[in-house]
C-alpha positions as a LaTeX table, in Angstrom:
\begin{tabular}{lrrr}
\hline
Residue & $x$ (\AA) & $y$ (\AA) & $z$ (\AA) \\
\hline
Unk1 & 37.16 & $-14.40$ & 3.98 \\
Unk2 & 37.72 & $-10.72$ & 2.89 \\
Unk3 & 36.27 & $-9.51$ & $-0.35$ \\
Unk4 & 34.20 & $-11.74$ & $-1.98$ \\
Unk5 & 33.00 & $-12.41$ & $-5.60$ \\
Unk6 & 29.67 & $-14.24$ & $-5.49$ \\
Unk7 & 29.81 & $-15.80$ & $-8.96$ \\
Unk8 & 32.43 & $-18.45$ & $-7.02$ \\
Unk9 & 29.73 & $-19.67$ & $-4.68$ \\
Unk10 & 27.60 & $-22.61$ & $-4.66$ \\
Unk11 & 28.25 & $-24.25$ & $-8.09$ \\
Unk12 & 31.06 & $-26.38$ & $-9.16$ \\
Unk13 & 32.33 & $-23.99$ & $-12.25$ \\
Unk14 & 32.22 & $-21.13$ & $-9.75$ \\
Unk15 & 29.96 & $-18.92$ & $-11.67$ \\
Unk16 & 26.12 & $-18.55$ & $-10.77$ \\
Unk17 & 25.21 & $-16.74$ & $-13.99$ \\
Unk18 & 25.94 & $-20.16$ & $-15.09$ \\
Unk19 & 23.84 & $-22.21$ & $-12.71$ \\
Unk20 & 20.91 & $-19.98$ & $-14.15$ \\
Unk21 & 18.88 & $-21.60$ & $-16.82$ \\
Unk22 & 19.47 & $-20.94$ & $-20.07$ \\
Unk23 & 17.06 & $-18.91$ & $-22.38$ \\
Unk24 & 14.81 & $-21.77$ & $-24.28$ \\
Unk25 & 14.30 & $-22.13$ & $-27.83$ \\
Unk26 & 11.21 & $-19.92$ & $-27.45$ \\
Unk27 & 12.53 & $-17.27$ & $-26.17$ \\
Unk28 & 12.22 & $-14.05$ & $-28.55$ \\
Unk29 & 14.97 & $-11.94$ & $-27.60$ \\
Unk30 & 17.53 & $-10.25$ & $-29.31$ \\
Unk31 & 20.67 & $-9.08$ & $-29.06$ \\
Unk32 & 22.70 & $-6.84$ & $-31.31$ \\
Unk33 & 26.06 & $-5.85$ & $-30.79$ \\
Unk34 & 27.73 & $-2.51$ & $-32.58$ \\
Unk35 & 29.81 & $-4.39$ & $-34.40$ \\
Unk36 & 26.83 & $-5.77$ & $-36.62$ \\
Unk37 & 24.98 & $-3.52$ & $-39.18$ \\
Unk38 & 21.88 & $-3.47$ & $-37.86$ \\
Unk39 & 22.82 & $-2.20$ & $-34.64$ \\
Unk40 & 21.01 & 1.13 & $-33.54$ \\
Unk41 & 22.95 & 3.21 & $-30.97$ \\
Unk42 & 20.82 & 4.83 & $-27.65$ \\
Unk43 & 21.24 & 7.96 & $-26.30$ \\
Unk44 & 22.00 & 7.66 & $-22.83$ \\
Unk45 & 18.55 & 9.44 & $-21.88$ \\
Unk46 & 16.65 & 6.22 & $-23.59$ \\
Unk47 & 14.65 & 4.41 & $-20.72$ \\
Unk48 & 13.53 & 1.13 & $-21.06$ \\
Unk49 & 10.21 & 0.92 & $-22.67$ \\
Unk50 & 7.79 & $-1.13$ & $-20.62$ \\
Unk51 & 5.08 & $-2.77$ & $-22.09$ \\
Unk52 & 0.97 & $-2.12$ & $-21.13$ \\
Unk53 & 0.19 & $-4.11$ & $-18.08$ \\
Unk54 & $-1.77$ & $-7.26$ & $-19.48$ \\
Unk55 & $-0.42$ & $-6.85$ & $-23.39$ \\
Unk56 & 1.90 & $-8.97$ & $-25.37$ \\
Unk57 & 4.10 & $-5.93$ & $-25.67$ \\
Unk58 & 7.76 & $-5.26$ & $-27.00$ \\
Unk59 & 9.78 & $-4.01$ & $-24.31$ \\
Unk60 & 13.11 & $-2.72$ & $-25.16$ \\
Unk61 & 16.43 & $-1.54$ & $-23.28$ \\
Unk62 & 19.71 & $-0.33$ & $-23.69$ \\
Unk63 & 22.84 & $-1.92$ & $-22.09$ \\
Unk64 & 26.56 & $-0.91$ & $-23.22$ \\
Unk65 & 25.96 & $-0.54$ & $-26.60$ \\
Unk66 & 23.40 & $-3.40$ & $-26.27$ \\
Unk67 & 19.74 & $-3.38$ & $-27.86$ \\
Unk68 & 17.72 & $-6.13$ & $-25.51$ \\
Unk69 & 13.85 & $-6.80$ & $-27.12$ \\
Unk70 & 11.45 & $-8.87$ & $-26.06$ \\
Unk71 & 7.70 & $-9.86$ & $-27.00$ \\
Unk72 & 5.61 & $-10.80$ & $-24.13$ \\
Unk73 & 6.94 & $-10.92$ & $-20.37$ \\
Unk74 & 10.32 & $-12.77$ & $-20.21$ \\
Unk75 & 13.45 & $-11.59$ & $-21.12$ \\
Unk76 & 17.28 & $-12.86$ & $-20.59$ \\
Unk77 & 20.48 & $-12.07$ & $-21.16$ \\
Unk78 & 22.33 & $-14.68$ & $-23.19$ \\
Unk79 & 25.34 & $-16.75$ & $-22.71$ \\
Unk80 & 27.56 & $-13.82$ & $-24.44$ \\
Unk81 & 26.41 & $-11.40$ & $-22.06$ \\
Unk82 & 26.38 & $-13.61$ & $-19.24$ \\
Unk83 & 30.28 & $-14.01$ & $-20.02$ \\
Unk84 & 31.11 & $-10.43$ & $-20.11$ \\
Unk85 & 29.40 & $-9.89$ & $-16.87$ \\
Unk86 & 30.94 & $-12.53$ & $-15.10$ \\
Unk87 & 34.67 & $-11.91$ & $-16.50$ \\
Unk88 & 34.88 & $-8.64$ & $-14.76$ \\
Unk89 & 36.43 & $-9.30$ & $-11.31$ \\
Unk90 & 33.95 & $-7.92$ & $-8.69$ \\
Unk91 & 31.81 & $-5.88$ & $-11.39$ \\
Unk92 & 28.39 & $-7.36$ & $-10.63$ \\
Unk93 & 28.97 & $-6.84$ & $-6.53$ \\
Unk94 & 30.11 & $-3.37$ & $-7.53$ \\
Unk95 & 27.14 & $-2.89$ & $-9.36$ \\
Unk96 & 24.95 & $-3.95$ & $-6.99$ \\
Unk97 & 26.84 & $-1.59$ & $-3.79$ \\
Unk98 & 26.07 & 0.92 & $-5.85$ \\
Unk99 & 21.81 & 1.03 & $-5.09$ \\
Unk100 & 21.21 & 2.54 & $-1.88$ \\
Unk101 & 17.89 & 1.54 & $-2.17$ \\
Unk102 & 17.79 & $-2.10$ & $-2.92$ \\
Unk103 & 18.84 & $-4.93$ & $-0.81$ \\
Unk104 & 20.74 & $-8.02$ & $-3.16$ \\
Unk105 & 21.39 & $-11.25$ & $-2.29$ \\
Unk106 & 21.59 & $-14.99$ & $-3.14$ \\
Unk107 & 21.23 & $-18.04$ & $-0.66$ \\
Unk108 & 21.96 & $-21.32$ & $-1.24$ \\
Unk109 & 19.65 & $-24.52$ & $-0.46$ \\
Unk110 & 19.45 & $-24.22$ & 3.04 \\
Unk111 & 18.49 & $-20.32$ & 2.59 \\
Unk112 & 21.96 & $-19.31$ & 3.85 \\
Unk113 & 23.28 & $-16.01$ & 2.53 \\
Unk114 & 25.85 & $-16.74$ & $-0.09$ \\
Unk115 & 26.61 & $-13.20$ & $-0.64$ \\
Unk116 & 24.77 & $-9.35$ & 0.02 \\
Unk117 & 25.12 & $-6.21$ & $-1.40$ \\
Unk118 & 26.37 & $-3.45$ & 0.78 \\
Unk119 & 22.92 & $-2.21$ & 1.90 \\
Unk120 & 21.43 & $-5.14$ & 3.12 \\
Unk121 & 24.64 & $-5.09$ & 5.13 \\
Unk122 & 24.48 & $-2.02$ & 7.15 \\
Unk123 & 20.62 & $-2.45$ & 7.20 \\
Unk124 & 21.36 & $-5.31$ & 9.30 \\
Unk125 & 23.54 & $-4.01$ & 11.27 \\
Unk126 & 26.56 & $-5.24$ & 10.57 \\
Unk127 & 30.65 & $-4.75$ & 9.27 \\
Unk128 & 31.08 & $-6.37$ & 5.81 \\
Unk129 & 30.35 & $-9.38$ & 3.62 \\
Unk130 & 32.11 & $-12.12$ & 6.25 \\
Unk131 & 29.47 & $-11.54$ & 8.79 \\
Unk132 & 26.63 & $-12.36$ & 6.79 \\
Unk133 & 27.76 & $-15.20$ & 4.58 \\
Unk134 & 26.50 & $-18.54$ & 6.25 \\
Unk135 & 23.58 & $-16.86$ & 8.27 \\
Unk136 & 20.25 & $-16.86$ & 7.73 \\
Unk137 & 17.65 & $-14.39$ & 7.33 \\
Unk138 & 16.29 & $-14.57$ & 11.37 \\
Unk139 & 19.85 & $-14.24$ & 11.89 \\
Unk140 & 20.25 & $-10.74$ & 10.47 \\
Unk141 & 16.85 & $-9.61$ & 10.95 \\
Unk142 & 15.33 & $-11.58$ & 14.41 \\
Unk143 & 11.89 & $-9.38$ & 13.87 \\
Unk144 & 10.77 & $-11.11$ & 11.08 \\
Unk145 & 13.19 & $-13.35$ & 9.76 \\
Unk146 & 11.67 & $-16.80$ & 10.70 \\
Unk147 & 8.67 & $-16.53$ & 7.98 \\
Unk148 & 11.69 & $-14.97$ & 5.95 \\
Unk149 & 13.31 & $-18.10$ & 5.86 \\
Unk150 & 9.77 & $-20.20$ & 5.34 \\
Unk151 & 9.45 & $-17.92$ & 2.19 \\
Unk152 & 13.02 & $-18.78$ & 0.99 \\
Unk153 & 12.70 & $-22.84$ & 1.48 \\
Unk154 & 9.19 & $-22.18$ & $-0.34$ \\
Unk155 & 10.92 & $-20.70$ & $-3.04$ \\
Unk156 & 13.56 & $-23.63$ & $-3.27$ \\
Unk157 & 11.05 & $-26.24$ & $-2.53$ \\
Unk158 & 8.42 & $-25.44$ & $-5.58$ \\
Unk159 & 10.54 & $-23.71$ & $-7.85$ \\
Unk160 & 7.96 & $-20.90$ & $-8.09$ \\
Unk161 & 9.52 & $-17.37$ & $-7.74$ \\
Unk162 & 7.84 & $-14.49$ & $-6.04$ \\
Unk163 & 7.67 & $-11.39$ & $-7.74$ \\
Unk164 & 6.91 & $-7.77$ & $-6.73$ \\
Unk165 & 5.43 & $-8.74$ & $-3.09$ \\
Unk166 & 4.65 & $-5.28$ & $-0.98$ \\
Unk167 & 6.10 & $-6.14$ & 2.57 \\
Unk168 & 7.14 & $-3.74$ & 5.05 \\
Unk169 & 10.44 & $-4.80$ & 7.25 \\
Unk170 & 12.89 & $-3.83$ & 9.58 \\
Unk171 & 16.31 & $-2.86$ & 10.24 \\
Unk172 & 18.63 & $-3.92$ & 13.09 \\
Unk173 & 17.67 & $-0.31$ & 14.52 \\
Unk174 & 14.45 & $-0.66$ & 14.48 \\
Unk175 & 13.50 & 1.61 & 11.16 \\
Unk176 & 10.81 & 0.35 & 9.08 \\
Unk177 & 10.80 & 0.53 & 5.33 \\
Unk178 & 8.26 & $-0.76$ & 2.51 \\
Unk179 & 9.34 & $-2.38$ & $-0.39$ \\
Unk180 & 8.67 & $-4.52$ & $-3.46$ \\
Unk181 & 9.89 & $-8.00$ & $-2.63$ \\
Unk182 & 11.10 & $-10.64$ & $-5.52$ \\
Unk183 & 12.86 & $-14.21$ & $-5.20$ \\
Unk184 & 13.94 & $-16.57$ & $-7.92$ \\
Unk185 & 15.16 & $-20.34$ & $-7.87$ \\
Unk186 & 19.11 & $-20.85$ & $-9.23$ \\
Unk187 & 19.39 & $-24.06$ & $-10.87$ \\
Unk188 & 22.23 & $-25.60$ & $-12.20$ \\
Unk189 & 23.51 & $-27.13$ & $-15.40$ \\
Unk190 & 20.86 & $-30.46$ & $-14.42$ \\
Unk191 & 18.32 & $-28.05$ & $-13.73$ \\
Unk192 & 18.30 & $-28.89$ & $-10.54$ \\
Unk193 & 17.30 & $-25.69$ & $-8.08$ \\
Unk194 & 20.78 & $-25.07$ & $-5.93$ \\
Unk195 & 19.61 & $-21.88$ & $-4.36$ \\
Unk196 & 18.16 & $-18.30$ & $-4.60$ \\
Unk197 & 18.90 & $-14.76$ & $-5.63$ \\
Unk198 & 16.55 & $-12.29$ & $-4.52$ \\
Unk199 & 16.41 & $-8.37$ & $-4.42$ \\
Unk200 & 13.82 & $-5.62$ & $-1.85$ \\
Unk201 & 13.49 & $-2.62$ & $-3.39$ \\
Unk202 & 12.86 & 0.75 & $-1.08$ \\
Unk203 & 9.41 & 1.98 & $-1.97$ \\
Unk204 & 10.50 & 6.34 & $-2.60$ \\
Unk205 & 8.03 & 8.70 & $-0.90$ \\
Unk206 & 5.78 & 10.13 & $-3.19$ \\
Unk207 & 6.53 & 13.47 & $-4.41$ \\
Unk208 & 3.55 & 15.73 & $-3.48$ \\
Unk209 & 4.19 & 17.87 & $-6.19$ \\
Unk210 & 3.41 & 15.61 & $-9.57$ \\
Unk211 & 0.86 & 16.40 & $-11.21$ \\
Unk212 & $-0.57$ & 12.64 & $-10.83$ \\
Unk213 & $-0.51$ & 13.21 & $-7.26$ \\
Unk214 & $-2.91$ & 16.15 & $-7.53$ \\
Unk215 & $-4.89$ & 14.38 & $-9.66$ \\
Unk216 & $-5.15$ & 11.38 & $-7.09$ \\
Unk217 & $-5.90$ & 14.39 & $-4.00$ \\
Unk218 & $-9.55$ & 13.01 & $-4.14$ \\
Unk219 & $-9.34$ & 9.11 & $-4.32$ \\
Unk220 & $-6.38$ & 9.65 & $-1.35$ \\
Unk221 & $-8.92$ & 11.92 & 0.78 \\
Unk222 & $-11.98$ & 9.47 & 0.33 \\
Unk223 & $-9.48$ & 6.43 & 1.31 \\
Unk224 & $-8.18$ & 7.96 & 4.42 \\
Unk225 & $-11.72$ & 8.58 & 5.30 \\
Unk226 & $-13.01$ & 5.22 & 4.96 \\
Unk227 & $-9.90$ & 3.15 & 6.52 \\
Unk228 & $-12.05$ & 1.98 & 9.25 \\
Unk229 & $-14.91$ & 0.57 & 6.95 \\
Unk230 & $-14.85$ & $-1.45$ & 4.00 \\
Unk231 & $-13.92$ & 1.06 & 1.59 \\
Unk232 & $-13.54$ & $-0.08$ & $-2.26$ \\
Unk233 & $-10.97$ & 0.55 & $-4.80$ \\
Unk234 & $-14.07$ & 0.95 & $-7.50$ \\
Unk235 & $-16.11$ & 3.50 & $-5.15$ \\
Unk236 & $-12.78$ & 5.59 & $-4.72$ \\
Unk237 & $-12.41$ & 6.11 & $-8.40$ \\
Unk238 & $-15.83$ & 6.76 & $-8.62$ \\
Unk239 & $-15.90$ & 9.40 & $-6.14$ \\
Unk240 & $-13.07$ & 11.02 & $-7.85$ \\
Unk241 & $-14.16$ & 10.56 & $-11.36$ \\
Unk242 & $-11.79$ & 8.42 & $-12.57$ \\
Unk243 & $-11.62$ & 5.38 & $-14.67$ \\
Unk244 & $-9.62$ & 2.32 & $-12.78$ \\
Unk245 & $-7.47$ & 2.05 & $-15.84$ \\
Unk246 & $-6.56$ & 5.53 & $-14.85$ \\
Unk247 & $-6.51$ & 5.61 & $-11.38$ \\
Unk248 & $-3.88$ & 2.54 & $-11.75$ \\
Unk249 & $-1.73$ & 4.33 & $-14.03$ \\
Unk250 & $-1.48$ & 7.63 & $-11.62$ \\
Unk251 & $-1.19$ & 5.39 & $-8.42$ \\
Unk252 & 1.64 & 3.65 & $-10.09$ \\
Unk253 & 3.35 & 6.85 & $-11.16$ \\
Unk254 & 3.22 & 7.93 & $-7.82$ \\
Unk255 & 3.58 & 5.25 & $-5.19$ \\
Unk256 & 5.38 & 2.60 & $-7.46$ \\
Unk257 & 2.50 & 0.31 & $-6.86$ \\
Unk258 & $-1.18$ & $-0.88$ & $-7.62$ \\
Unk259 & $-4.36$ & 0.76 & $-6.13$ \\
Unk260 & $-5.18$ & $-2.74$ & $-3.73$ \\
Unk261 & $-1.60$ & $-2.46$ & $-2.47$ \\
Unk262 & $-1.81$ & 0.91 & $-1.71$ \\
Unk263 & $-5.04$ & 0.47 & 0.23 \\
Unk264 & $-3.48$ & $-2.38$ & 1.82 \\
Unk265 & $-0.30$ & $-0.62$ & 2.67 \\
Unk266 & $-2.53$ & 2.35 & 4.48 \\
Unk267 & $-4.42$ & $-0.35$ & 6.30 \\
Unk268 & $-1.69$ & $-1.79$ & 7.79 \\
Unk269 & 0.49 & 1.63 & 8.34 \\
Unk270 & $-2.66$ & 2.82 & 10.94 \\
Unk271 & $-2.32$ & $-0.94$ & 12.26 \\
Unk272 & 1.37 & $-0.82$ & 13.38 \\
Unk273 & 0.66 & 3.00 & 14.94 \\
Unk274 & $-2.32$ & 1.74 & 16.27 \\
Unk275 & $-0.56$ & $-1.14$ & 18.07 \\
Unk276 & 2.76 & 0.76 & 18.88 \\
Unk277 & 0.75 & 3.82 & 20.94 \\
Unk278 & $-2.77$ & 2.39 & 21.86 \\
Unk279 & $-3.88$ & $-0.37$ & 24.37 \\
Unk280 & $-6.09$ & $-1.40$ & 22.16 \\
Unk281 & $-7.11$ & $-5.04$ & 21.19 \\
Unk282 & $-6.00$ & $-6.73$ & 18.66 \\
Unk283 & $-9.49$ & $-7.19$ & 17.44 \\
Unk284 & $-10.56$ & $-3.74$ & 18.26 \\
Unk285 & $-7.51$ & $-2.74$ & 16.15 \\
Unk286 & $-8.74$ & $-5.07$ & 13.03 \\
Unk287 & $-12.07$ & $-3.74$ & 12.87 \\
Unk288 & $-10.34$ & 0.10 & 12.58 \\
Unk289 & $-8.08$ & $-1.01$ & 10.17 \\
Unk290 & $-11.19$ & $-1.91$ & 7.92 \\
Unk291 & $-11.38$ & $-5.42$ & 8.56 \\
Unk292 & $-14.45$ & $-7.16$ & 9.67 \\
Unk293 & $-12.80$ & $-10.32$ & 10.27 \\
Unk294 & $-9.96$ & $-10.17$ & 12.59 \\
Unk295 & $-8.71$ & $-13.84$ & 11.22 \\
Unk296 & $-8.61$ & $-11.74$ & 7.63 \\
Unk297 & $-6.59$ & $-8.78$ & 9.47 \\
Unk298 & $-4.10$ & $-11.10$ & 11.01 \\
Unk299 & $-3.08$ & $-13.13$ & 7.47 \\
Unk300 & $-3.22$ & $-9.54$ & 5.62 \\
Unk301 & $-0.53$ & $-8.29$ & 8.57 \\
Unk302 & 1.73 & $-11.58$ & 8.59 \\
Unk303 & 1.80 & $-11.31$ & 4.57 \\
Unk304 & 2.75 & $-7.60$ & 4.84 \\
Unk305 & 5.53 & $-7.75$ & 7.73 \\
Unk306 & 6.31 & $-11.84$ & 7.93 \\
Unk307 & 5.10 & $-11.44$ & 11.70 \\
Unk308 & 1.83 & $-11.46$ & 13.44 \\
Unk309 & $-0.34$ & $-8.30$ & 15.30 \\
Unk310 & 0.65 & $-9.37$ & 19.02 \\
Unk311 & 4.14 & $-10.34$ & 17.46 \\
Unk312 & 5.09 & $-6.76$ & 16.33 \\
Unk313 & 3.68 & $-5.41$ & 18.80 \\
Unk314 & 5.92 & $-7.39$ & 21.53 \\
Unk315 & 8.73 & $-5.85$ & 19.47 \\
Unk316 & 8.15 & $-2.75$ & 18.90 \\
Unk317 & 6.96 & $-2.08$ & 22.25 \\
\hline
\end{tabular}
């Protein structure tokens, strides 16, 4: 098939910026181009601004020249934008080989791969973009990709995108990686849903050295500590004398993600070592892990690695 552009698959005008819905009436974001007066030029250190977790915020971000704003949570790029993207043979695959750390793709009804970026790719194992196009997710990753697939046609089925769900997965090889998780329904001009695009994005170690991480040396010590009882997010902060507004904002500076998925991410780490290197049973397992109901354990460890205790333990082992 050699190399191909993914804005030709799956819709009739052979763009799937296109098949995208458009940004409503409602939406509050605007766009300035340089050529208009009221354009304000970013230096290239400028960040995008994120807004307070819960708040009706302005976010704001810089694109080529571009000033992006938004009040509350949703922001889009408009048709203009859209164009330019889209009118650049290969740009937005390009763009998307270039993060080592994210996996890209977009399926089509049936949750077959329409196109991947480069590291999904070699994660699975394989050559180039002609070996995954047409497969599905158990295809490429046998471990776990059955409730992969489930999750797509969920997706598709409801309309309902996922956003930001910690999983931990694995490669062809056998490497396991945690990562932020996020789907979205495609729909066409009829608004009818035609497929998915969805991205995984590599969770970086934490750097020992921050200062937040310092900070945190107290609420981490008390939460290895209690893993095998039912220790609380609130009596961790208290123990380390901090507030759980703050303890959220220096777990999120640090591990990239909220205090309850960070417990929940420890919990099922010791799990998987616990079931790789022990004999122990699975219910033996669940009650080390923290869990005083092993039925609890086993949803909490499906929704984490999209296969069950005795499952990843048959595979790993």
């Amino acid at each position: 098939m050699g190399s191909k552009s993914f804005a030709g698959f799956g819709h009739p005008k052979g763009n799937l910026f296109a098949a995208a819905r458009q940004p409503s009436k409602r939406t509050r974001t605007v766009i300035r181009a340089s050529l208009t007066v009221k354009t304000r030029r970013f230096s290239p250190r400028e960040t995008v601004a994120s807004h307070h977790p819960g708040r009706a915020a302005t976010r704001r971000a810089t694109m080529g020249g571009l000033e992006i704003r938004e009040r509350g949570k949703r922001m889009r790029l408009d048709g203009l934008v859209q164009g330019w993207l889209t009118r650049t043979p290969g740009l937005i695959e390009t763009l998307f080989d270039r993060l080592p750390d994210v996996l890209f793709y977009v399926k089509d009804q049936q949750g077959l791969y329409l196109w991947a970026n480069q590291t999904l790719i070699d994660r699975a194992g394989l050559l180039g973009v002609d070996s995954v196009v047409g497969k599905t997710a158990d295809q490429l990753f046998p471990a776990s990709g059955l409730s992969t697939v489930a999750q797509d046609l969920e997706v598709i089925e409801t309309g309902r995108p996922i956003l930001e769900l910690l999983r931990l997965y694995q490669t062809k090889r056998g490497d396991r990686y945690w990562c932020l998780s996020s789907k979205f329904p495609l729909r066409d001009d009829a608004e009818r849903i035609v497929g998915l695009a969805g991205l995984s994005r590599d969770l970086p170690r934490p750097n020992e050295r921050h200062q937040s991480y310092r900070r945190l040396k107290t609420f981490l010590e008390f939460v290895d500590r209690g893993l095998d009882g039912s220790v609380r997010i609130s009596e961790a902060a208290e123990h380390a004398a901090v507030s759980m507004d703050t303890l959220g904002r220096l777990v999120h500076e640090v591990f990239h993600v909220t205090p309850k998925q960070l417990l929940m991410q420890k919990r099922v780490d010791k799990a998987c070592r616990l079931l790789e290197d022990t004999s122990m049973s699975i219910t033996d397992i669940s009650a080390a892990c923290g869990y005083a109901d092993h039925s609890a354990f086993s949803r909490q460890f499906k929704v984490a690695t999209n296969m069950t205790p005795a499952q990843y333990r048959s595979f790993r082992t």
